[in-house]
Backbone as CSV, one residue per row, in Angstrom:
resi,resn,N_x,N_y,N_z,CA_x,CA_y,CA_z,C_x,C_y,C_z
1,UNK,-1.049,94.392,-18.421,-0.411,93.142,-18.060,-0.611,92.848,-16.579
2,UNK,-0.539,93.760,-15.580,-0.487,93.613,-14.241,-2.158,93.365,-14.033
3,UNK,-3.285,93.479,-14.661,-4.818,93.365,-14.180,-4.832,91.858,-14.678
4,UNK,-3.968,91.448,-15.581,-4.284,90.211,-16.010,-3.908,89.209,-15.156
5,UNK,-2.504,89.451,-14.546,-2.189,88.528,-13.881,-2.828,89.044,-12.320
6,UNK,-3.222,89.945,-12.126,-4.448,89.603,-10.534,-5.449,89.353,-11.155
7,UNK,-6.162,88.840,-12.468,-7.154,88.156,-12.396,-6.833,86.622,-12.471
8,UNK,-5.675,86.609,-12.749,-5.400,85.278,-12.868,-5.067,84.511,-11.478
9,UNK,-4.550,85.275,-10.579,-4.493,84.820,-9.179,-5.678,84.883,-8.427
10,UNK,-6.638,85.863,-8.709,-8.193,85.519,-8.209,-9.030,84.291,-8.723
11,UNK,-8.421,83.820,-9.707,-9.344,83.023,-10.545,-8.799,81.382,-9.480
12,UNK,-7.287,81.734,-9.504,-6.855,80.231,-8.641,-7.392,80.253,-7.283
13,UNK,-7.138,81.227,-6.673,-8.033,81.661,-4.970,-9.341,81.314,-5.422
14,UNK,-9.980,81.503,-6.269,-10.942,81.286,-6.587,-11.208,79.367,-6.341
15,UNK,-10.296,78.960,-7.366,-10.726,77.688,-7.447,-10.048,76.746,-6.434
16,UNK,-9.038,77.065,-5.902,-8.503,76.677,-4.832,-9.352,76.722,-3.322
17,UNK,-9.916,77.654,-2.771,-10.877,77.893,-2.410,-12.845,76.987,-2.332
18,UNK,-12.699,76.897,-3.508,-13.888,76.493,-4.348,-13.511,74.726,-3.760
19,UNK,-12.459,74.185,-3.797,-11.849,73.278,-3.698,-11.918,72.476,-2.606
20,UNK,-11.812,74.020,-1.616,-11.275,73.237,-0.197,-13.098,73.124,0.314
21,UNK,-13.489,73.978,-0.036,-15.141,73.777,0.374,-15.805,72.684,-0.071
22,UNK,-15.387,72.194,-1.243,-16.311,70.813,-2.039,-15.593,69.655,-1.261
23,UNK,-14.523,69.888,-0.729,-13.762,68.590,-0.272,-12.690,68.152,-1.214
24,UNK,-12.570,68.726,-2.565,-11.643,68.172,-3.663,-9.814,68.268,-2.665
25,UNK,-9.309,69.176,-1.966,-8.383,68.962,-1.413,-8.356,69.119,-0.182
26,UNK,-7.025,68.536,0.679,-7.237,68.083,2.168,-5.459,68.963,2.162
27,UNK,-5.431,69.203,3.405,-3.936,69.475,4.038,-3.902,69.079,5.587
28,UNK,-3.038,68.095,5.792,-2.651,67.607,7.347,-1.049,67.730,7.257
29,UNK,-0.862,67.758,8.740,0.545,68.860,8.887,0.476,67.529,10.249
30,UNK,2.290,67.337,10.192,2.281,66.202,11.834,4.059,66.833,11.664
31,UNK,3.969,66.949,13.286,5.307,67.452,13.736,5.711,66.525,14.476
32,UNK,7.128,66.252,14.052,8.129,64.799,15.108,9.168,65.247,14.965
33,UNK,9.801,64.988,16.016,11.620,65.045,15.677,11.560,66.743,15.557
34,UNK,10.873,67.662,16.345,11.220,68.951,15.600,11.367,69.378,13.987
35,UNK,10.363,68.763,13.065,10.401,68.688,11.876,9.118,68.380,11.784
36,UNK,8.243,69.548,10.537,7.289,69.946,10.338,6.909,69.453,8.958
37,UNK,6.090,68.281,8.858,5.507,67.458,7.510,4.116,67.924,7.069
38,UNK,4.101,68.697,6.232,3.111,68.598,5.504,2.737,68.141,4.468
39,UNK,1.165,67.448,4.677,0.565,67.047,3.657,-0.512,67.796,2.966
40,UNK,-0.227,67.079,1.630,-1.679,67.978,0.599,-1.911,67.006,-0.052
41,UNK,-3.236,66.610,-0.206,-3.886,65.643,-0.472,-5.331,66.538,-1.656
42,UNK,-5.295,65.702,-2.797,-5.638,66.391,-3.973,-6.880,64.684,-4.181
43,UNK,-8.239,64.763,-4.412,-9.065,63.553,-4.203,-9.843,63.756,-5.892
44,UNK,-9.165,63.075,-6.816,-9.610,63.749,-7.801,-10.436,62.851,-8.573
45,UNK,-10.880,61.498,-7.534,-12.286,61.076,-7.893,-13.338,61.440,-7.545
46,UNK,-13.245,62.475,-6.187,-14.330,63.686,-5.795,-14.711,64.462,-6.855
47,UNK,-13.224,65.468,-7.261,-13.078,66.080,-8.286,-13.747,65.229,-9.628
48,UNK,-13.787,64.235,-10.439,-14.417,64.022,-11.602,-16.172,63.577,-11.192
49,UNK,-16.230,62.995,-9.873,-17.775,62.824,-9.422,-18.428,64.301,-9.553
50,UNK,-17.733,65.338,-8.511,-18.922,66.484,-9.238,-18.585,67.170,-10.119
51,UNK,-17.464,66.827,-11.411,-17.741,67.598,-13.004,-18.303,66.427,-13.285
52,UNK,-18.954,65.519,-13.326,-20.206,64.528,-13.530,-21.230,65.380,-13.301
53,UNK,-21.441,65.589,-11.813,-22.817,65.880,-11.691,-23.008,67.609,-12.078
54,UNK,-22.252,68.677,-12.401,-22.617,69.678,-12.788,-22.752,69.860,-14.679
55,UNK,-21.934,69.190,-15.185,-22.051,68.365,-16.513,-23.501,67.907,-16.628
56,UNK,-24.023,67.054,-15.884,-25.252,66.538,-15.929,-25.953,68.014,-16.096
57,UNK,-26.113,68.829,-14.575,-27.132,69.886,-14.404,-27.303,70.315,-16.018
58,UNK,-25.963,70.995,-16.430,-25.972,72.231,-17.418,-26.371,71.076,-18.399
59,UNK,-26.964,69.906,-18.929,-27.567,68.997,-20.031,-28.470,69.376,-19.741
60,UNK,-29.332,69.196,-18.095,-30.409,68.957,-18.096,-31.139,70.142,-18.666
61,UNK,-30.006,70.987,-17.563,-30.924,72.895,-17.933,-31.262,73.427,-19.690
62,UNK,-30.464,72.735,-19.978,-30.011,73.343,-22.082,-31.609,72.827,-22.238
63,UNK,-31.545,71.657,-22.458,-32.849,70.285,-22.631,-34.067,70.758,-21.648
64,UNK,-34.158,71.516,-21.164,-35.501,72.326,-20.319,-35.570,73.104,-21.288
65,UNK,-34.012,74.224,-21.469,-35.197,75.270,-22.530,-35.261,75.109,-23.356
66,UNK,-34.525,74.106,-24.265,-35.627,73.871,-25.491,-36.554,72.991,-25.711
67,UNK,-36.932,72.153,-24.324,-38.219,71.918,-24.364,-39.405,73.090,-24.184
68,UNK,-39.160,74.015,-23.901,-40.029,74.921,-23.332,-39.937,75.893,-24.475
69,UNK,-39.086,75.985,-25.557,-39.190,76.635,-26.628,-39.622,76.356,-28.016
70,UNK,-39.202,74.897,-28.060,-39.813,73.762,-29.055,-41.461,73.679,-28.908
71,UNK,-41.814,73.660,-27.376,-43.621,73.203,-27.336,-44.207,74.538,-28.144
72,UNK,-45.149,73.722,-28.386,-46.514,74.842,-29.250,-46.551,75.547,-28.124
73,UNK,-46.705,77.063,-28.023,-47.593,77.503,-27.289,-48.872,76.933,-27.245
74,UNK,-49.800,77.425,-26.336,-51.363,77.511,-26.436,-52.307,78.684,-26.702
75,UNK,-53.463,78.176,-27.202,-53.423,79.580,-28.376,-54.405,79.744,-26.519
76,UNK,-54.729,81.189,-26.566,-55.531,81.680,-25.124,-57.208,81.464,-25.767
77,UNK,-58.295,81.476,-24.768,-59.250,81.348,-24.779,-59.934,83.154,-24.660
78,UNK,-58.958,83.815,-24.111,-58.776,85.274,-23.824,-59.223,86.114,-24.960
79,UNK,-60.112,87.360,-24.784,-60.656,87.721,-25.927,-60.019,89.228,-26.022
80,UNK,-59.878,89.860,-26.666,-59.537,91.269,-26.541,-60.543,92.047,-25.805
81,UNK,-60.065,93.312,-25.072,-60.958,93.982,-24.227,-62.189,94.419,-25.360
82,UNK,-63.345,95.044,-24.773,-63.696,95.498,-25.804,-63.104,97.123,-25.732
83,UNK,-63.614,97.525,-26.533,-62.985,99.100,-26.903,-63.671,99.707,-25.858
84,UNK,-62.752,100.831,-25.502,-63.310,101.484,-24.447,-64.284,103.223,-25.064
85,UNK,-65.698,103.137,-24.152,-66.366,104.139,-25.007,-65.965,105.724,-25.577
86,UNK,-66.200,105.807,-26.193,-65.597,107.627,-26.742,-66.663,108.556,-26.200
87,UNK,-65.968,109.343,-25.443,-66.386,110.557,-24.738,-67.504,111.425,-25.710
88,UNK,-69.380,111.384,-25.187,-70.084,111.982,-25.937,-69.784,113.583,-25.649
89,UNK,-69.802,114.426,-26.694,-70.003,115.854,-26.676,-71.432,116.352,-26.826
């Protein structure tokens, strides 16, 4: 039970993380009056623009290999070696 839930908190560091690097969330902090405001700002038309564009990738990638598995091979022009000679006694 305890490995599950530290994978489950690596997985949010994970994506939380993952997050702040793509730009999907922002945090600004403004102090007045001796009173400390923070903001968190969550941009989740960033967020659906790139599960668009990685959505796209993983179509394109599927649709590569089975283009590349669907084509005929080509038969080779390549001939077998010839046999190699047997040692005269």
């Amino acid at each position: 039970m305890r490995i599950l839930v530290i994978v489950i908190v690596l997985l949010v560091v994970g994506v939380v993380g993952l997050g702040f690097y793509q730009g999907w969330f922002g945090v600004a902090s403004d102090s007045t009056d001796g009173k400390r405001h923070i903001q968190v700002t969550v941009d989740t038309d960033k967020i659906k623009e790139d599960e668009g564009k990685a959505l796209q990738k993983v179509h394109d990638l599927t649709h590569t290999g089975k283009d590349k598995v669907a084509a005929p091979s080509e038969k080779s022009n390549d001939q077998a070696p010839p046999p190699l000679p047997t040692p005269r006694d």
